[in-house]
N, C-alpha and C positions, 0 to 999 in steps of 0.2 A: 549776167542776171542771176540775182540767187531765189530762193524761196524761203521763206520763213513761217514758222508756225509760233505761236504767243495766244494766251490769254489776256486778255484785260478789260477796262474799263473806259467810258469814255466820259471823259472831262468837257469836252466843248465840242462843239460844229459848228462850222463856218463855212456858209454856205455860198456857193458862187457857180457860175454858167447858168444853165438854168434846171440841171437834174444832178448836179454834182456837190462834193463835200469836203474841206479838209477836216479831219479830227484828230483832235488832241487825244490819246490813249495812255495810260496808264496802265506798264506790267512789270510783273515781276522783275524778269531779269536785263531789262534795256530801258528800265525807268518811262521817262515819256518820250514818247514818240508822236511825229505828226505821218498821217496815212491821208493819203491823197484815194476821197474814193468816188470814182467816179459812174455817175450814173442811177445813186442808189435813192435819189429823188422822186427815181422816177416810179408809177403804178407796175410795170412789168419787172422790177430789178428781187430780185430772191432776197438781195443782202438788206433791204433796206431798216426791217424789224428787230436787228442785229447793232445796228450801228445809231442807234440814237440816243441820246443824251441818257447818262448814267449807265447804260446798255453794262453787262456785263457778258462778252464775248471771248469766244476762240476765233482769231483774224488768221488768215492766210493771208501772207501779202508776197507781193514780188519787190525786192528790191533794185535798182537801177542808180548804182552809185552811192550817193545817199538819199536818195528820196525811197519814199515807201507807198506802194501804189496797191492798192486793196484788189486781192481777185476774190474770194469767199471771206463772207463771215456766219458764223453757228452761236445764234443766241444761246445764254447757259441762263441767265438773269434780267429781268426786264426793269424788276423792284416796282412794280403799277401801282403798287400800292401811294406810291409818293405822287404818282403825278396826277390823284382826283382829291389830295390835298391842296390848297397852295402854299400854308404853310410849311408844308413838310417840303412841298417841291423848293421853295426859297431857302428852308434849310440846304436841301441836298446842293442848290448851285452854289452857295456860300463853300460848303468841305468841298466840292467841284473845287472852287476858284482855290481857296489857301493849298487845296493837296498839290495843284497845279503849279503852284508859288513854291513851295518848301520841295518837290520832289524833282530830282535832276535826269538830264538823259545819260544814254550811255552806263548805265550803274545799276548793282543790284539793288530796286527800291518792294521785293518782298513782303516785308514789315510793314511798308505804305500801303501795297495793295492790301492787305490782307484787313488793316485798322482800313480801309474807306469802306471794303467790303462787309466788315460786320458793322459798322455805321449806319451804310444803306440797308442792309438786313432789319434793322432795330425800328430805323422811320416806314420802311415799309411793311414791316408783317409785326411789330411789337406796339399794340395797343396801348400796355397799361407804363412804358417807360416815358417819363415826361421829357417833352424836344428840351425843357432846357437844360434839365441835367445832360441827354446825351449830345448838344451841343456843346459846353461848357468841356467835358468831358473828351470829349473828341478834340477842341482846340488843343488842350494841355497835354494829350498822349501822341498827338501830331508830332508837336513839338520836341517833346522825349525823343518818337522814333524819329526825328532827321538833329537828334543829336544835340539838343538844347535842352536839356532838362534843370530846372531848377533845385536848386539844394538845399530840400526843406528838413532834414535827417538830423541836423543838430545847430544848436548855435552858434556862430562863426567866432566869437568873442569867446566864450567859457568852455564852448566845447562837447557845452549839456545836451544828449540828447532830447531832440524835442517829446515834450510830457512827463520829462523824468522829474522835472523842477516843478516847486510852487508855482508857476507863472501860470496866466489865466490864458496870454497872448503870447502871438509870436507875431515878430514886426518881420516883415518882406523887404528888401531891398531890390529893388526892377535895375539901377545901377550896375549894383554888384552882384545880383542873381544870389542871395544868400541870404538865409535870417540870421533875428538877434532875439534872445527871449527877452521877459519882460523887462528880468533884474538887471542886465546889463543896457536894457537902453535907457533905464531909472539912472544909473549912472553915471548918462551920458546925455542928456537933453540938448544937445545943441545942434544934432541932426534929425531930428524926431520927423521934420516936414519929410525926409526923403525917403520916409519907410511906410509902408500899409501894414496897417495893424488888423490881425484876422485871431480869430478864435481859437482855441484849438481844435474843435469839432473840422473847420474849414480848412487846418493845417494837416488835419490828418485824414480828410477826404482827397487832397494835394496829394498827399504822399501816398495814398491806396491807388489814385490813379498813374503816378508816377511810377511805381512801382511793380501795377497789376499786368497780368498777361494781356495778350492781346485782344483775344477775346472775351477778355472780363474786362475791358475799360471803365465798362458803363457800370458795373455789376454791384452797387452800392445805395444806399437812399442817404439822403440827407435833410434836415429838417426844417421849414418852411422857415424858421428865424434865421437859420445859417448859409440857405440857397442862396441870395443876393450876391454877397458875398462872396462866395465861389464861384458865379457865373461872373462878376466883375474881374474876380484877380484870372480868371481863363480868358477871358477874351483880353482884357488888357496884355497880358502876358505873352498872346500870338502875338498883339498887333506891334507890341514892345521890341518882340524877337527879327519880326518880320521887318520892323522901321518903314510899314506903309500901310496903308488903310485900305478895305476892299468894297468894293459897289456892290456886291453881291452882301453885303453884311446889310447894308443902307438898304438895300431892296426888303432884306428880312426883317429888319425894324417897321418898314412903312406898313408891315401886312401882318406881322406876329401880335396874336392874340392872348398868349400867356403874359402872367405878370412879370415874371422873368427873362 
């Protein structure tokens, strides 16, 4: 039997006996992990304010082979602020579910923890950041940190740095994960159906979040003409990468109150 000590986050519970729990966790250096915790259901268990959805804890667990069995947890972050929204609580289960999807066990996932962490920071204590920029935002930097980043930097065809050239537009290829500016798909007309044509305003808010630290994901505005559009090519572009659609997404549509 060993002991281990980790920070992290927790992604789901699933609940079962009648005071018990397994949780999905999310940390830095052993990606996710499932923790067997038992008891914490219950009115008399210390651990139980520690280990609920989104929780952002220090876990003590025992290990037993491979399973992982909770003896303490030390809340560091509760994020409350999300859960007397329901908007914002159906965001947080949505970056729950895709971080849970895109992040592996056994591996150092870091960069993961650190983008869900200032995520939930932003919907819970950031007032004035609008969910869909830091939703849109958050899908497209996901995707970056586990290593799918799309290649909005220059033309695939001429080579032109994007903005350097007259072009108005840069066309996306979801395909080939690559643009084309405008001249060269002027060209070219006979694949045009296969490309999303975006602004440049929305090609080079792409690329400020592709680009930006981690905790500057969000750290941008963009203009009520060109928002649509960058929330469309972000969430298309998870669900593209990911090749499957999430319930958690369908939940935040039924209830999301912005126009975006």
């Amino acid at each position: 039997m060993e002991t281990l000590t980790f920070d992290g986050i927790v992604l789901k519970e699933v609940l079962y006996n009648d005071n018990d729990k397994i949780l999905t966790v999310l940390t830095a250096n052993k990606g996710i992990v499932s923790v067997t915790a038992k008891g914490v259901k219950s009115i008399k268990s210390k651990n139980s304010s520690a280990v609920q959805l989104f929780c952002y804890s220090e876990f003590e667990i025992l290990k037993y082979k491979n399973q992982y069995v909770l003896k303490t947890a030390t809340l560091k972050d509760g994020f409350y602020g999300i859960r007397g929204d329901v908007e914002k609580y159906a965001l947080a289960c949505y970056f729950a579910e895709i971080t849970a999807f895109f992040a592996t066990s056994e591996n150092d996932e870091t960069d993961v923890l650190r983008l869900l962490l200032n995520a939930l920071f932003i919907l819970a204590k950031d007032e004035n950041k609008p969910l869909w920029l830091t939703k849109a935002a958050f899908e497209l930097k996901l995707a970056c940190v586990c290593g799918f980043a799309p290649q909005f930097d220059y033309c695939k065809t001429c080579g032109a740095e994007t903005g350097t050239t007259s072009s108005k537009y840069v066309y996306f290829s979801f395909a080939d994960n690559e643009i084309v500016c405008e001249e060269c798909v002027s060209k070219n007309t006979d694949n045009t159906a296969d490309f999303k044509k975006l602004t440049l305003s929305v090609s080079f808010a792409i690329q400020y979040v592709i680009h930006s630290l981690i905790n500057r994901f969000a750290s941008f505005t963009l203009d009520d003409k060109n928002a649509p559009a960058f929330c469309e090519f972000c969430e298309k572009y998870l669900i593209y990468t990911a090749e499957r659609s999430f319930e958690s997404l369908k939940f935040y549509y039924s209830i999301k109150k912005q126009l975006y």
